[in-house]
N, C-alpha and C positions, 0 to 999 in steps of 0.2 A: 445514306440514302433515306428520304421520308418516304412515307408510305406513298401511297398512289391517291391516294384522299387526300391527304395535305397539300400534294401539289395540287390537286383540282383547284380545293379551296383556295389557296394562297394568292394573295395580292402581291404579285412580284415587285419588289422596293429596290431600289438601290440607293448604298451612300459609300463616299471616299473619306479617309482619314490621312491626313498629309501630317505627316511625323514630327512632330519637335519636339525639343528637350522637355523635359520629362515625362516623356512618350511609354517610358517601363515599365512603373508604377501604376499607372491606368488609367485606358482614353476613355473620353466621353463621349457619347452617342449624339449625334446633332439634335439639338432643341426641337424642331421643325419634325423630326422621326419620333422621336420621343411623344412626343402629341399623341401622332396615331397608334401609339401602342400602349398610350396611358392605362388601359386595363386590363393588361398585362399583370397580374401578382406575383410572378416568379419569381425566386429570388438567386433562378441558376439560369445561364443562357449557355446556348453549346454551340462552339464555331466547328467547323466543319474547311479542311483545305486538303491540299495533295499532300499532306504530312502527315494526316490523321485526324481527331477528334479530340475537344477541350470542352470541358465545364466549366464553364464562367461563373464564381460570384457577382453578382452585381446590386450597386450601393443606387440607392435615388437624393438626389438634395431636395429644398425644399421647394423647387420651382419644377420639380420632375425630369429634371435632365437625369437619365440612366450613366451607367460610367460599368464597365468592365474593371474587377479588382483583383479579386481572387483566382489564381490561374493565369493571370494577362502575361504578369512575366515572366511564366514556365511557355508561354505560347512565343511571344518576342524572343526568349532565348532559341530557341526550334526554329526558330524562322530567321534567325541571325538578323533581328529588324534593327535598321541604323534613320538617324536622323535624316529625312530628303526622303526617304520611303514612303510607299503611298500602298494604304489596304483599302480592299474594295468589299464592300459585305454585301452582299446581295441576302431581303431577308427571305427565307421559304414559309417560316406562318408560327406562331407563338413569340419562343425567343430563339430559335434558331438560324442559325444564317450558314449561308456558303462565302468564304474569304478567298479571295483570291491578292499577292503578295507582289507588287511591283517595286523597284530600286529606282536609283535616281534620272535612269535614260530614262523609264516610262517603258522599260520592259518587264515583262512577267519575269520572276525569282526564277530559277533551275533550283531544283536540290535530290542530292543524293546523300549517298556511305562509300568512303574511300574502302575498297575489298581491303581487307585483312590478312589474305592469301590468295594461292592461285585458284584455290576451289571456288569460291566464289564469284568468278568470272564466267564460270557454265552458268547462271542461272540469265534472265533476260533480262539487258540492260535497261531496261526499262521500268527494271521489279528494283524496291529499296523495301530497307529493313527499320522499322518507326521505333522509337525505345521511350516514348514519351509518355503513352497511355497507361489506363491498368490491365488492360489483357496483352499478353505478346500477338503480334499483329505483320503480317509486311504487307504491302504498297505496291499493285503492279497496273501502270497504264496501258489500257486497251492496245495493240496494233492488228494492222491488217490478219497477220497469221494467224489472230487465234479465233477469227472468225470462220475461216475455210473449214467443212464440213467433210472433213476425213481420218480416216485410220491413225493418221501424224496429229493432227492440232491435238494441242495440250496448251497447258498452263505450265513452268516451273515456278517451282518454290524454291526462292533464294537458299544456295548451301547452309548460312551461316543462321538462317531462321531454322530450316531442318535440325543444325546441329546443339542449337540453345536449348533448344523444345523437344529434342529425343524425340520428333516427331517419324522416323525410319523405324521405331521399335515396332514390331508386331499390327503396322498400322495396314492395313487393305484398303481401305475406303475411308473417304468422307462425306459428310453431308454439307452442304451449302444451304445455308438460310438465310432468305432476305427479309428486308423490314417486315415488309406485308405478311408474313411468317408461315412463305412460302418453300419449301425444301425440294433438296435435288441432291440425288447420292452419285459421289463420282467416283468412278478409281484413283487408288493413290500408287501412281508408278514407281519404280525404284529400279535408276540404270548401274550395276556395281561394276560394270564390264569397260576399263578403259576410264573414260570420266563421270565422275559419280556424281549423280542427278537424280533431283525427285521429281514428279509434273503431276499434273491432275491429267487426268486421259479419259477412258472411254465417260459419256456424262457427265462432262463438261460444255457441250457444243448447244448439249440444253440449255441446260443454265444461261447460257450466254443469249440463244434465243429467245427464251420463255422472257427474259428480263430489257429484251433489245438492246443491248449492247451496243457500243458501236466503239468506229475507233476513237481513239482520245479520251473517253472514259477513262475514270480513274477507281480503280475495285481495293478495297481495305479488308484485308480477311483477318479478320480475330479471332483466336483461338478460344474457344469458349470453354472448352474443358477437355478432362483427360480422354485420354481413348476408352470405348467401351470393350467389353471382356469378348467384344467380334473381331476388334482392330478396328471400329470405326472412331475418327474423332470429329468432332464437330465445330466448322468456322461461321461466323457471322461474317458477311460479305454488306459493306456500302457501299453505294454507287454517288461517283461524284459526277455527274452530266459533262460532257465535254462544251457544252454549249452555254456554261455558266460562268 
C-alpha cells in the first residue's frame, strides 16, 4: 500500500504487456509511458501484485525506453508467466506500480500453495503463504467475515507461516502498521483445543476500519522482526485495493 499522499497525488496510468518470447529476461516499458516518466532517476521500481512485492532493476537505452531487468525473472518465475500472458501495471506515482496477471482466456491468474498437511487446511482459504520476498510474510484476501463487528471476527494466520516463524512462542499481541506509519495492537489468539489455530482477534476490527477495508482487498503482513521481551511481534501490513 502507498501512503494516502501518493494516491492523492498520483496520476492513475495504465499499460498492458502481452508476452512473447523473450519475455524472461526483461520487458520493456511502452515508449509513449516512458515519456511521461522521463524524470524519474530511479534506478529501482517496485511491482506490487496478490503475490507480494518486487524490486525492480531498471536499465534506460539511449532513446529512454525503461526496461524492468533485475528481479523480472524472480517475478515471471512466481507468477508462472508463459508466452500469450498479458500484465496489466497500473502506475500509482514514482516508479511504482500495481500488476495485475492475466493468461491466455483474458482471465485474472488464481494462485495459491498446495497444503503440506492437514493442519493447514484450518487456516482461511483465502490466506497463502509468499516465499519470495525478504521478510517472511502471508497473503490473506479480504472476505465478508472479517468485516463483521463481533466477539468471533478474526483474522487467521496460515499454520505453516505460524510454524516457520515460531510465531506461537511466547507471542500475546501484535501490532499492525501501515504505510502512513499508523499502528494498531491486536491480540494474537492461540486455539490448542481440537484444531490448532492462530488468528488476530480482539483489535483487529480496528485496523480494518481505521484503514477501510473492504472485501476483495488484498493485506500482505511482513513480519518485521522478532517478538519483544512482552510477546509482542510486529507485522507490516499492504493493502492492495480490490478495485485496482
Amino acid at each position: 500500500m502507498w501512503t494516502e499522499m501518493e494516491e492523492d497525488v498520483a496520476i492513475s496510468r495504465h499499460f498492458f504487456k502481452a508476452l512473447v518470447p523473450g519475455f524472461n529476461k526483461k520487458v520493456n516499458l511502452p515508449p509513449g509511458f516512458c515519456k511521461k516518466i522521463k524524470a524519474e532517476k530511479s534506478e529501482w521500481a517496485t511491482l506490487r501484485s496478490r503475490r507480494g512485492r518486487w524490486e525492480m532493476g531498471i536499465s534506460r537505452n539511449g532513446e529512454g525506453v525503461v526496461s524492468f531487468e533485475a528481479g523480472w525473472p524472480q517475478f515471471v518465475n512466481h507468477h508462472s508467466l508463459k508466452v500469450g500472458d498479458f500484465v496489466l501495471f497500473q502506475h500509482v506515482c514514482g516508479l511504482k506500480f500495481n500488476v495485475l496477471v492475466f493468461d491466455r482466456s483474458c482471465c485474472e491468474k488464481e494462485f495459491g500453495v498446495e497444503p503440506k498437511d492437514d493442519s493447514t487446511r484450518e487456516t482461511d482459504k483465502e490466506s497463502v503463504i509468499s516465499f519470495d520476498t525478504r521478510n517472511p510474510h502471508f497473503i490473506t484476501t479480504m472476505q465478508p467475515h472479517h468485516a463483521i463487528a463481533t466477539k468471533k471476527t478474526r483474522l487467521n494466520i496460515p499454520i505453516g507461516f505460524v510454524r516457520s516463524n515460531n510465531v506461537v512462542k511466547n507471542t500475546r499481541s501484535a501490532i499492525l502498521r501501515n504505510d502512513g506509519g499508523g499502528v494498531w495492537r491486536v491480540n494474537v489468539v492461540v486455539c490448542k483445543g481440537g484444531q490448532f489455530r492462530v488468528y488476530l482477534g480482539k483489535g483487529w476490527c480496528d485496523f480494518y476500519d481505521s484503514n477501510e477495508l473492504k472485501t476483495g482487498d488484498v493485506c500482505t503482513f511482513y513480519l518485521n522482526q522478532p517478538r519483544s521481551s512482552a510477546g509482542t511481534i510486529l507485522f507490516d501490513v499492504e493493502i492492495l485495493p480490490s478495485s485496482v
